[in-house]
N, C-alpha and C positions, 0 to 999 in steps of 0.2 A: 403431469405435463409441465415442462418448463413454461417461466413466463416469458423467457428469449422466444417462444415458436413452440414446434415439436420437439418432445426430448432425445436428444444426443447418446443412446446407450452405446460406452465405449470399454471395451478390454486392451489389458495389456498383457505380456505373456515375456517367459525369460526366452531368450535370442541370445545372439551373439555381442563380442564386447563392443561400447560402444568407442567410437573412432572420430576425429575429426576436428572442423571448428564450430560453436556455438553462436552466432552472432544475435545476440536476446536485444529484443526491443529497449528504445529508451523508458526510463524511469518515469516512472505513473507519476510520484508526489511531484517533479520537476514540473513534468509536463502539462497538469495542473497548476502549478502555479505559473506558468510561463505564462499560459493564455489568459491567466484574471490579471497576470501585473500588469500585461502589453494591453490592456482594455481598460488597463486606470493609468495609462501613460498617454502623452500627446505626443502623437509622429507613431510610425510606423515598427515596430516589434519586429525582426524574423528569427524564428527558431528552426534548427537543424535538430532531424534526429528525435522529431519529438512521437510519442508512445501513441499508433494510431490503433489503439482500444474502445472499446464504448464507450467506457467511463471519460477518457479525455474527451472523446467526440460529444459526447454528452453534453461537456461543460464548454466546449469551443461552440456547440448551438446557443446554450445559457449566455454568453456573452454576445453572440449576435443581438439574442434576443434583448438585451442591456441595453443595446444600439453601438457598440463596436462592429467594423469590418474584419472578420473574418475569413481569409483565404488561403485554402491547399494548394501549394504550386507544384508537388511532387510527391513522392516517399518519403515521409517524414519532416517536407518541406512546405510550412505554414509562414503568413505575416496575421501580423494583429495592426491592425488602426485603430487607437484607443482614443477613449472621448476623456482622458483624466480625473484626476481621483473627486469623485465628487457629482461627477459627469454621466453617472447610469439616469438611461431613460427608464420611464414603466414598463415594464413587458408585455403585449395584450393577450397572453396565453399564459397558461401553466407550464411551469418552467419543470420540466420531466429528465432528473439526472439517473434514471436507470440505477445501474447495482451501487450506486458510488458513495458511499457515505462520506469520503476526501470532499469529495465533488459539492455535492451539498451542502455540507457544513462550511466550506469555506466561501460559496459562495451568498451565503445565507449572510456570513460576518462581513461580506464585501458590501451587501447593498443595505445591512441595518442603519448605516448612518448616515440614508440618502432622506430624501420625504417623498418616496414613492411606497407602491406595495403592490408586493410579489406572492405566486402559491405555488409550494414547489409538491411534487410530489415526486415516485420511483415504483421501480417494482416492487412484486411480494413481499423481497429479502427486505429490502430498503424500509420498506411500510412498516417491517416489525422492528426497526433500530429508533434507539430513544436519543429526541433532539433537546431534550431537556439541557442536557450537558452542556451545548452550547446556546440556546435558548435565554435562558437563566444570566450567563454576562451579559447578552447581547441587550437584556432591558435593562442594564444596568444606564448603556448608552441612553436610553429614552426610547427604547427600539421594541412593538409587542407582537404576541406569538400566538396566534390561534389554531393548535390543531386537533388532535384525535386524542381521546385519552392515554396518558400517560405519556404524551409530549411526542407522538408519533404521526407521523406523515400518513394521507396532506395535509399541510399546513402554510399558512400566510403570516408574512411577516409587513407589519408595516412599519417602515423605515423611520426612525428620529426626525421629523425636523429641524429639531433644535439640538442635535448631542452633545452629549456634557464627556470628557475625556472618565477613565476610569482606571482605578488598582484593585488588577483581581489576582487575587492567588490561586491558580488551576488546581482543583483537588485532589483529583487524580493524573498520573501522569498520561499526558496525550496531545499530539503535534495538531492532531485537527482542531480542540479544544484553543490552543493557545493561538496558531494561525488566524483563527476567527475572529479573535480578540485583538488582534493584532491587524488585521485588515478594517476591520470597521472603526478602529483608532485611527486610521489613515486621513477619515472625514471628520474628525473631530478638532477640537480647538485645544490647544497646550499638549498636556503630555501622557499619553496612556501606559500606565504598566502591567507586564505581564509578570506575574511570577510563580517559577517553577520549583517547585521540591525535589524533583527528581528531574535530571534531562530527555530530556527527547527530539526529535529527529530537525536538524536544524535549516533546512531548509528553506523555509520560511526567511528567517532572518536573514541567511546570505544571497537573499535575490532580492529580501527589500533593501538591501543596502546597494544593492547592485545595479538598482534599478536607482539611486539617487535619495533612498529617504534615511531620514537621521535617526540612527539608533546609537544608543550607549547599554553599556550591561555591568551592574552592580552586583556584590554579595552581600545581600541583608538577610537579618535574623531567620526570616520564613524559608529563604533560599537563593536562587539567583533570578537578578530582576533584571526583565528587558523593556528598555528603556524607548518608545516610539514617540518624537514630534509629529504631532500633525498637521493636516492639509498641505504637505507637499508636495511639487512639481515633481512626477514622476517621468523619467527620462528614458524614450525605447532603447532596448538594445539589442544585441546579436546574442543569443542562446544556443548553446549549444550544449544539447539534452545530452547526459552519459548514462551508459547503461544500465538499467535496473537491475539492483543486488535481488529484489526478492524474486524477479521472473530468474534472473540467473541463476537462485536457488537449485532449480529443480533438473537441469540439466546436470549443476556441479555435483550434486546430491546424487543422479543416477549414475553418475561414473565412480562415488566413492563407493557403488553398494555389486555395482555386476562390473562379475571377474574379467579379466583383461583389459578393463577400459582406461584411455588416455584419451581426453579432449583439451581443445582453448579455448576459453571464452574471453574473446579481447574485449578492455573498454569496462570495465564494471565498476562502477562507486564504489570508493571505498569510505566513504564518509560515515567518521567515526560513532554518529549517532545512527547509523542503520548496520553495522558492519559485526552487529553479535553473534546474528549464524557462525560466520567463517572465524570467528576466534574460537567459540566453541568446537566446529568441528577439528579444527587445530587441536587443539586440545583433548580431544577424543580420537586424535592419531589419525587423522585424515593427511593424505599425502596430497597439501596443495599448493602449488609455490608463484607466489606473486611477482609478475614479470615486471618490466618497465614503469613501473609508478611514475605518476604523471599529474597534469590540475587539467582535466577540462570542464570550462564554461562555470568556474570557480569550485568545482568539487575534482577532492583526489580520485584516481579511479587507476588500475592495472589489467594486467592481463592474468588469469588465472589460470594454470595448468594443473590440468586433475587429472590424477591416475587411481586406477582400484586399491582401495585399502581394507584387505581383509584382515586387521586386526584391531579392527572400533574400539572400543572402553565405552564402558559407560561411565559417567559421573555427573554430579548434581552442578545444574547451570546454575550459578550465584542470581539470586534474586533481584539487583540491583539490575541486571543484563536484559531485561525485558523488554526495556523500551524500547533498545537498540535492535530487537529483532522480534516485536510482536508479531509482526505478520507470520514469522517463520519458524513455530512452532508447529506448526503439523509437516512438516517435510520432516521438520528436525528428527520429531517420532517415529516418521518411516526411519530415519539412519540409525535414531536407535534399536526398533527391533534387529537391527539387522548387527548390532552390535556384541559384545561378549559384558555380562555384567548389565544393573539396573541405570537407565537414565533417570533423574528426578528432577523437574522443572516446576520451579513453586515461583509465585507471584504472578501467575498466569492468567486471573481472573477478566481480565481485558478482552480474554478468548471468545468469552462467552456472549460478548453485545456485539461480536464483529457480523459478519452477514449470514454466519449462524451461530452456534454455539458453537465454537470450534472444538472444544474440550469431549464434549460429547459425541459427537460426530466422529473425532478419530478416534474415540476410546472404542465406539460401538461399532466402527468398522476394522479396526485395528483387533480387536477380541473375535470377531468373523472371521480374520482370516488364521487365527488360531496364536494371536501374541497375548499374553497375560498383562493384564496393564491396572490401573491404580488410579483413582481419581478422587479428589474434594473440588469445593466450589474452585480452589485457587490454586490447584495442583494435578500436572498429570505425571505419572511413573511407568515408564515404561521397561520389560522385564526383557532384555534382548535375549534372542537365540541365534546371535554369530552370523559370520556370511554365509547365506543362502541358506539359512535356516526356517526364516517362514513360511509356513506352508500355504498361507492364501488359498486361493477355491470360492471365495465368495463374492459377491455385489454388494458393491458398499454404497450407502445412502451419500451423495454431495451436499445436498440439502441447500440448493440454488446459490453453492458457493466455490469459485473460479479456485481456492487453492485447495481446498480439501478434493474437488475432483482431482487437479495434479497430481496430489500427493499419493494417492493410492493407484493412479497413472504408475507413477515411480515405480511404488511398492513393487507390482507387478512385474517388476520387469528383470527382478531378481529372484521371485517367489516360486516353491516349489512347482504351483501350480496360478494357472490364469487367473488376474483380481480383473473385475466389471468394477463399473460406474454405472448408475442408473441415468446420468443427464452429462453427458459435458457439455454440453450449452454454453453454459455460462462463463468458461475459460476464453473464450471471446472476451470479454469486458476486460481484460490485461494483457493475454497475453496470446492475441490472434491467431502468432504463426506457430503455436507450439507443436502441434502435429505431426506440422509438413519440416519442425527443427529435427524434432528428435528421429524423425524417417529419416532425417539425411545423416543422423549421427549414426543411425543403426538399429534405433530401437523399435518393435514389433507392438505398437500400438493401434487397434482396428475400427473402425463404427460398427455396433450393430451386435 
């Protein structure tokens, strides 16, 4: 049984090509941080367009609960009245962010260098992901962490008093990681750095800049250094959320894989640290051509026209490309079964702490439905057999996770025979209207 309620058993089956416009919700990372910067800002915040999912809903209660005013005035149309950086009250409840590990973790680095204390907890998925990762800076602040063995939810953090600024070099590459560190610098005295080895999804930085606080960004020895002054007046502003590349994924991804299809998906980020799917799929002879490029609400974003490409490639994604598209490696795997030749995506080990093992997950559902595939801890290889080559026929395990259901959503809808999902439940927590998009585009996706 899902922990959303009852489980969601859903099939997909191949139909006819898919036609139309796409129009995918705003971006999750944005719209997560919309509502924690507009809650550490004085005056009034409005955001257009922002991603109404669980996980954002989630973190817009989290910030009531801070003691910002939070209010819906339409579709996609919120204000925040923020109490400024510094300014969270104590919460008198457990702060419960459902599937979101974004959601958490940054909110966790927002209130470490308050003197209050907070107990967050989430669902099943959530309960099993390790907050060590960000945990571990967050006392560097002065800031401590008591939860469940091995650094897992619930847990309480009780905020710094007194925090001392800090230089942390992020170990592994990750935007939640650095964001954290980067928000609870906000309340600190002088100068906190972040530093990165590899990049990642940049976010973060250009809406604290956006929002009024001072950053600088250096190249030292370790890597590049983001540079944040603290206790700044943070200044509201008008947001305008553009559209999420990785809900985008999954639409762009079924028209590259079932024959005849031609959609638009107006409006999609193209921002360079999230934008690795669609160079890879370029690259793999996806027929997709980027319309009107454009900057909204400080990220570039265009219009993408995708038409069916039945003649994929497979080749090996450069390892450096991860960061820029970890979410979106299991759709990736669906385009490659459906490919001529092997995919091999190394450096993937990230897969594995997301909200479930993602590696595993599409290996063991991907191998059901009859693709030959290849795994280590830090690598999956997928053996394509061409368009409409897969034979499917089987129900694949989601394992209380919004894109591995997608993904084999997708699969299905060019495979020999019908692919199940045991829950889609939880595609709720990103991407609400996905259902009732892809019905309108064409595609033959059912409950039950």
């Amino acid at each position: 049984m899902s922990v959303h309620g009852e489980s969601v058993p859903m099939t997909s089956r191949r139909a006819g090509p898919l036609k139309g416009v796409a129009e995918v919700p705003g971006d999750k990372s944005i719209s997560h941080r919309a509502l924690i910067l507009g809650a550490l800002s004085v005056g009034e915040t409005k955001v257009t367009g922002l991603l109404e999912g669980q996980d954002v809903l989630d973190t817009a209660k989290a910030m009531r609960a801070f003691g910002a005013e939070v209010t819906r005035h339409g579709e996609g149309s919120w204000s925040v009245h923020g109490v400024g950086v510094g300014g969270f009250a104590e919460p008198s409840d457990v702060i419960d962010c459902g599937n979101s590990g974004t959601g958490v973790r940054l909110i966790m680095g927002t209130m470490a260098t308050s003197p209050i204390t907070a107990t967050f907890t989430g669902d099943a998925s959530l309960r099993k992901r390790p907050m060590g990762r960000v945990t571990d800076p967050l006392s560097l602040f002065g800031a401590r962490a008591y939860g469940r063995s091995g650094g897992r939810l619930p847990m309480t953090i009780v905020g710094a008093a007194d925090p001392v600024p800090v230089r942390y070099v992020v170990p592994v590459p990750s935007a939640q990681v650095k964001s954290a560190v980067l928000l609870a610098g906000l309340n600190a005295p002088g100068e906190t750095v972040v530093i990165e080895k590899e990049p990642t999804r940049d976010h973060s930085e250009r809406m604290l800049k956006g929002f009024g606080a001072t950053l600088r960004f250096e190249e030292v020895e370790e890597g590049r250094a983001i540079i944040l002054t603290g206790r700044p007046e943070l200044l509201p502003q008008a947001v305008a959320v553009p559209r999420d590349p990785s809900s985008a994924a999954f639409p762009v991804c079924a028209a590259l894989i079932v024959d005849g299809s031609e959609i638009l998906v107006p409006g999609v980020s193209q921002n360079p640290t999230r934008n690795g799917l669609y160079v890879t799929l370029v690259e793999m002879g996806a027929n997709i051509a980027f319309e009107n490029p454009r900057e909204e609400g400080g990220e570039p974003v265009a219009d993408l026209r995708v038409r069916f490409s039945g003649d994929l490639k497979g080749i090996e994604v450069p390892e450096e490309r991860a960061a820029s598209m970890i979410d979106e490696y299991p759709i990736l795997s669906v385009v490659a079964a459906y490919a001529e030749g092997t995919t091999v995506m190394r450096g993937v080990k990230e897969l594995r702490v997301k909200e479930s093992d993602r590696i595993d997950a599409m290996a063991r559902g991907l191998e059901a439905c009859g693709v030959k595939i290849e795994e280590d801890e830090d690598t999956l290889i997928v053996h394509g057999m061409g368009a409409g080559g897969v034979p499917g026929g089987a129900t694949c395990k989601t394992h209380i996770d919004h894109r591995i259901a997608m993904s084999f959503l997708v699969l299905g809808l060019a495979a020999k025979n019908a692919v199940s999902v045991d829950d889609g439940s939880p595609i709720a927590t990103s991407f609400p209207v996905f259902e009732d998009l892809m019905a309108g585009l064409g595609a033959e996706i059912a409950r039950g």
